[in-house]
N, C-alpha and C positions, 0 to 999 in steps of 0.2 A: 504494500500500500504506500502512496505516495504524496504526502500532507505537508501545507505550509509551516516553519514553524521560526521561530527568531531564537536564535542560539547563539554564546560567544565563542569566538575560534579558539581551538586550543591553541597552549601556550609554548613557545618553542618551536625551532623548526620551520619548513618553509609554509607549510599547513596553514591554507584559509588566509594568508599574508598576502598582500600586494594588491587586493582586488580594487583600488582606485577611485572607488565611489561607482564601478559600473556593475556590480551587483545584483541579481534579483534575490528575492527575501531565499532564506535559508532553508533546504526543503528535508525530506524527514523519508525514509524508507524503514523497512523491515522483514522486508520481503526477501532478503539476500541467504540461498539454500545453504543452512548447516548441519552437515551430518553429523549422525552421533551411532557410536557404536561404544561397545567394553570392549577394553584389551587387560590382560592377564598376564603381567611380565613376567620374565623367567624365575625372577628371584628380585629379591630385597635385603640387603645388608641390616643383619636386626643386631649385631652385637656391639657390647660398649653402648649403648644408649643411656645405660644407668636405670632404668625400670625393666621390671619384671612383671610379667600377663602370664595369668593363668584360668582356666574356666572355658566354658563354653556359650557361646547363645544361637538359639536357633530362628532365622530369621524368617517370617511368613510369603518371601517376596523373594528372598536368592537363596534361601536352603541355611545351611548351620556353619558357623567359625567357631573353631580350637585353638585355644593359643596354652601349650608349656613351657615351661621358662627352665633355663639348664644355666647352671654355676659350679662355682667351686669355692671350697675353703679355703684361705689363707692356713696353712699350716707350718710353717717357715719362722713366723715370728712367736715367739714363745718366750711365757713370764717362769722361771724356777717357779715351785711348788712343794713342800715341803715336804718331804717323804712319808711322810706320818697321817696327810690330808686325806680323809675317807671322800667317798663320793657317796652324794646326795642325789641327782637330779640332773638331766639337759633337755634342754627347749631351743629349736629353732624359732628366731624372731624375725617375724616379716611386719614391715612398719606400711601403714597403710601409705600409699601417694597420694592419694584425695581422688583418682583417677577410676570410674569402673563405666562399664558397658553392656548393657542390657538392666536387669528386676533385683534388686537388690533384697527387695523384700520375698525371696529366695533364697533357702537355707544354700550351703554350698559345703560339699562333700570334698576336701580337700586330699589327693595324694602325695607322698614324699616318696621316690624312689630313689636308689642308689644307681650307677651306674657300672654296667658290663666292659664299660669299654673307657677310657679315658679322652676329657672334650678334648682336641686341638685344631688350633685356625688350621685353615688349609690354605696353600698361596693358591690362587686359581690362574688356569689360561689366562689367556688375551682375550678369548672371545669364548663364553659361557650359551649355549643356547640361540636366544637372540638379543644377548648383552655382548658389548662390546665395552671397554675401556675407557669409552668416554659417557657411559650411560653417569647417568648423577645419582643413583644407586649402585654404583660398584664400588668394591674392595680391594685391593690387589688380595691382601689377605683378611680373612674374618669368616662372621658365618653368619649365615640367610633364613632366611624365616623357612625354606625347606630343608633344613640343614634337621641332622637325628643321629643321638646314641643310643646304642641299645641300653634299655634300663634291665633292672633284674626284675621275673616274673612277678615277684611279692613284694609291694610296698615295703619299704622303711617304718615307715607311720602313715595314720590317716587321720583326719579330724572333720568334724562336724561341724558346723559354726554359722552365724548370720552375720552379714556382711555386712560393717559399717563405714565404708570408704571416705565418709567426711568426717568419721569422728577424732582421727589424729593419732590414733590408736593403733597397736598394731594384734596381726592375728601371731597365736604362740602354739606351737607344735610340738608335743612332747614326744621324745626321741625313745629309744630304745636304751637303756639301759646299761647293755652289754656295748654298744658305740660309745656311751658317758666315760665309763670305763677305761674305755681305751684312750681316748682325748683326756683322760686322767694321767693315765700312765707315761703318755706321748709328753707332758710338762713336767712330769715331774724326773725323766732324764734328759729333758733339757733338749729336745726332739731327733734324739739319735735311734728312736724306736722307725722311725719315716721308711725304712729300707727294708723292714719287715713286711710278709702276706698280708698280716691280719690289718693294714691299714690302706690295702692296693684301692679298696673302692670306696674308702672314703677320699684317696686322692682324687681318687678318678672324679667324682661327681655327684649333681643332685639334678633332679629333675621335679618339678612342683609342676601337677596337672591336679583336672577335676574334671569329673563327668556327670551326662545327667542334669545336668544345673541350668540356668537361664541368665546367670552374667561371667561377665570376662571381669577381674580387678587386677589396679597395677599395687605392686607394692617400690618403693625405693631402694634400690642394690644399696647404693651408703651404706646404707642403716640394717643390711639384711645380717644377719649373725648366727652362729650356733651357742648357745650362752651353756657356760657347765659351771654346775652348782656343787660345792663342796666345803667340809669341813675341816678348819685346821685347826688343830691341837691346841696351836696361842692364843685362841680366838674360842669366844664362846657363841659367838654367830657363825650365821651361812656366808661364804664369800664365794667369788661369781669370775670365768674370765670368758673373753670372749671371740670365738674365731670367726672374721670377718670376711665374707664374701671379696674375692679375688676379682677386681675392679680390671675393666677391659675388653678384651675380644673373646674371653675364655665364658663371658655372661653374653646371652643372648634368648631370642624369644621365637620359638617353633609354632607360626600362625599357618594355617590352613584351613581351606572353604571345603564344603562338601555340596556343593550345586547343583548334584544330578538328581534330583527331586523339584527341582526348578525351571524358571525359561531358559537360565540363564548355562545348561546341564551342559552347551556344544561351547563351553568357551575352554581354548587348549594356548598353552604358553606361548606368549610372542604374535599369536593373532586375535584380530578382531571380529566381534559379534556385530552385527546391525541391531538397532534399537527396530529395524523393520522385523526382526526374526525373535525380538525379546518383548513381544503388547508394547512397543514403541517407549519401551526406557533402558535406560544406558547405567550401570552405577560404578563407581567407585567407592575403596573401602582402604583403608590402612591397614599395614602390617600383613595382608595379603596380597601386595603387589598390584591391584585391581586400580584402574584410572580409564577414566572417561575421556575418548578420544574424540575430537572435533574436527573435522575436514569442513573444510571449504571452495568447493569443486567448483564452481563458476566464476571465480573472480575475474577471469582472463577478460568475459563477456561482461563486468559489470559497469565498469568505465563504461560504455558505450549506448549501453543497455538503459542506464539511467541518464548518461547524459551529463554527469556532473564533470566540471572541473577542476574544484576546489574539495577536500573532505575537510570538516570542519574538528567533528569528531565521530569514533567511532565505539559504542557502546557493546560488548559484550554481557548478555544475560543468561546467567544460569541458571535453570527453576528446576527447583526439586519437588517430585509428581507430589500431589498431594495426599497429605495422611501417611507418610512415608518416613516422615523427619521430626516424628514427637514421642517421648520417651514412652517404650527406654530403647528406643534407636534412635536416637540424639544423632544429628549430622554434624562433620568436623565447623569448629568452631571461625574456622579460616582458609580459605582454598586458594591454590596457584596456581598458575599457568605454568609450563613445563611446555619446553622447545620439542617437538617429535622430529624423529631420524625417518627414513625410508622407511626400516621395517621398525618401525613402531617403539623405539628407546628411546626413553624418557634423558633428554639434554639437560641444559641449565636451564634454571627458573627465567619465564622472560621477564624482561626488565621492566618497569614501570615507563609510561613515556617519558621522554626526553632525559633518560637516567642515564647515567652506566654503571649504578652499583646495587639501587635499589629492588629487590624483585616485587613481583608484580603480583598483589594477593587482593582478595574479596574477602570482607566481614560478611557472614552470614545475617541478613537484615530480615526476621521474622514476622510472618503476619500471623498473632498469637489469636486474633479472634475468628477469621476464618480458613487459615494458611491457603490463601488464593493467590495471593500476592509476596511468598517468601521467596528469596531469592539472594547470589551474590553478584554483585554487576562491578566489570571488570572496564577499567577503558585503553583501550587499544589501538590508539589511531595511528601510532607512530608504526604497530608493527603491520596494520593493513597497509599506510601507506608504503614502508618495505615491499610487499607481497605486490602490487599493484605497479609499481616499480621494477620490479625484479632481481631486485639486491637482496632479498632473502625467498627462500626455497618455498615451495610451498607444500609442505611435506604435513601440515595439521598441527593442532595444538592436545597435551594432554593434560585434563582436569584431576586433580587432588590434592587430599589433606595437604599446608604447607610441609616444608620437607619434614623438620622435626615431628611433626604428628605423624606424619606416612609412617614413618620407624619406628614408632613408641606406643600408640595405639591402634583403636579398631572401629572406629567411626567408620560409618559409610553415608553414601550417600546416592538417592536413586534421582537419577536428572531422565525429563522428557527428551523423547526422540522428537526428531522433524518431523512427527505425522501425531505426533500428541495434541489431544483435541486440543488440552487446555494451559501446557504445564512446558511446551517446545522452548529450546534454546532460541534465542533471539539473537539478531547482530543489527542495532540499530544504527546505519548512517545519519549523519546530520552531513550535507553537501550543500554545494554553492553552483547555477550556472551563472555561465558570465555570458553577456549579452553579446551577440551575434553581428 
């Protein structure tokens, strides 16, 4: 559709500049075809984020997300302990982050497993799948949200609990007994027991999942710990020491989608779905690699097609289908653009206009009374007028959580296709002609 409208020219740039006083009023399209499909990258670098996901939610629109979190102990730094110190007690502490996704007023069946196999980064190829080197989710070394150690068949410990994620609190795991023991023994000579069996799989690892459940919670690595309770001889209290999670690439978070109970059941690594083959919606979701991809297939015709000279500016709108994005599937709080490759790897963040350092995000702006109207709206005129030009590719843009959220939780979010009655991506021009 093609409406008068009086708009001021963005700022920067050759854009909307110079038109002389020979001007007609400023006109308004929206009509300009954006595709939207999901694509499913091959992997995500989840380690060293410093949070930890664990739980499940099953989603009514794309099927169910898993996320287990795998670490290790600090067992290296160690306090002398008096020989004489009996053992009382150990509890794993996991400190809430304030962080969770999906019903919380759902009990949550927590597991602690030991691990078969000991975590280590892997250096990876050059070229992973349909990741390349310069994807802005790569690692040379670390480990990816499909990344897995074999755990042992039976639980460590398990625990039962209700989920308070905002209360500051943390949840506590009490350990086995026979492990207390040994992290007793292991301080009290001074950790020259390290080299012995009986301590191979607590080097090795831990793995915190839960099944069954209806949220995903994060906790904060800092602060995650094995606390051991013991009494010593000089002392008529309990005193306490504490082995702290092993900060870096050896902590990371194991998310994976279960979609084939869904529309979305044909989407496979590195390709794209059409929002025409998914009831015309497209989503993105963090921590499983999933982003919404934008193609822009008629630009070459639109200069001509409309007729404009000048772009003034150019508005990108992203609307999430409605009844999709209220808890407890809360949509990320902040979305980016993300530069797309040929086949579909996510580049650098684009730039805000007329930046060169800023990247380019959308606050999610809520419409709490009838979500008709929720949306993030992005402005992009610097990089249509690139693409219109021909000094950048025209290879599509890809939608999701800013990068920090991508990595660290599990937000998603379901955006209309081009043929959604109510809820389609928009790309709003604001243009100028110039008289003839």
């Amino acid at each position: 559709m093609l409406s008068q409208a009086i708009f001021s020219c963005s700022e920067g740039g050759a854009i909307g500049l110079d038109l002389q006083g020979e001007t007609q009023a400023v006109q308004y399209s929206d009509t300009v075809t954006v595709n939207v499909s999901t694509v499913l990258l091959d992997s995500v670098v989840t380690s060293g984020t410093g949070t930890l996901l664990f739980g499940n939610y099953p989603d009514a629109v794309i099927g169910e997300t898993t996320a287990s979190a795998y670490f290790q102990l600090n067992l290296v730094d160690y306090a002398t302990i008096d020989e004489e110190a009996t053992y009382d007690s150990v509890k794993l502490i996991l400190p809430y982050s304030g962080y969770s996704y999906g019903d919380t007023t759902s009990r949550m069946n927590l597991q602690v497993h030991q691990l078969e196999e000991a975590i280590e980064t892997k250096a990876l190829p050059p070229y992973i799948g349909t990741e390349v080197p310069n994807s802005y989710f790569y690692a040379s070394t670390g480990l990816y949200n499909v990344s897995s150690f074999q755990p042992e068949a039976q639980p460590l410990a398990t625990h039962t609990f209700a989920p308070r994620p905002a209360s500051g609190d943390s949840i506590e795991v009490t350990l086995p007994d026979e492990m207390g023991r040994k992290l007793l023994a292991l301080q009290k000579n001074g950790g020259t027991a390290l080299n012995a069996a009986d301590y191979k799989k607590i080097m090795n690892g831990f793995r915190i999942s839960a099944s069954g459940q209806k949220v995903i919670l994060g906790v904060t690595g800092s602060g995650v710990k094995v606390r051991l309770y013991y009494t010593n001889p000089a002392a008529s209290d309990i005193s306490s020491y504490d082995f702290a999670l092993t900060t870096g690439n050896t902590q990371f978070n194991q998310v994976t989608g279960d979609y084939g109970q869904s529309v979305f059941k044909g989407l496979k690594r590195g390709q794209t779905v059409s929002s025409t083959a998914t009831n015309d919606m497209a989503f993105a979701q963090s921590g499983t690699g999933i982003m919404v991809k934008l193609d822009f297939p008629y630009l070459a015709a639109l200069k001509s097609g409309l007729g404009f000279t000048l772009i003034h500016k150019a508005v990108l709108e992203v609307v999430p289908v409605t009844n999709t994005n209220r808890y407890p599937s809360l949509p990320p709080q902040t979305l980016a653009l993300y530069q797309s490759g040929e086949t579909n790897v996510p580049g650098s963040p684009l730039l805000k206009d007329y930046s060169t350092t800023e990247a380019q995000t959308a606050t999610y702006q809520p419409d709490a009374e009838f979500d008709m109207q929720s949306k993030y709206r992005f402005v992009i005129t610097e990089y249509l007028d690139q693409l219109l030009a021909g000094t950048k590719p025209n290879n599509g843009l890809l939608v999701a959580a800013a990068s920090e959220s991508f990595l660290s939780e599990i937000n998603k979010i379901n955006v209309g296709g081009q043929h959604h009655a109510a809820n389609r991506v928009r790309l709003r021009i604001f243009y100028t002609k110039l008289n003839q």
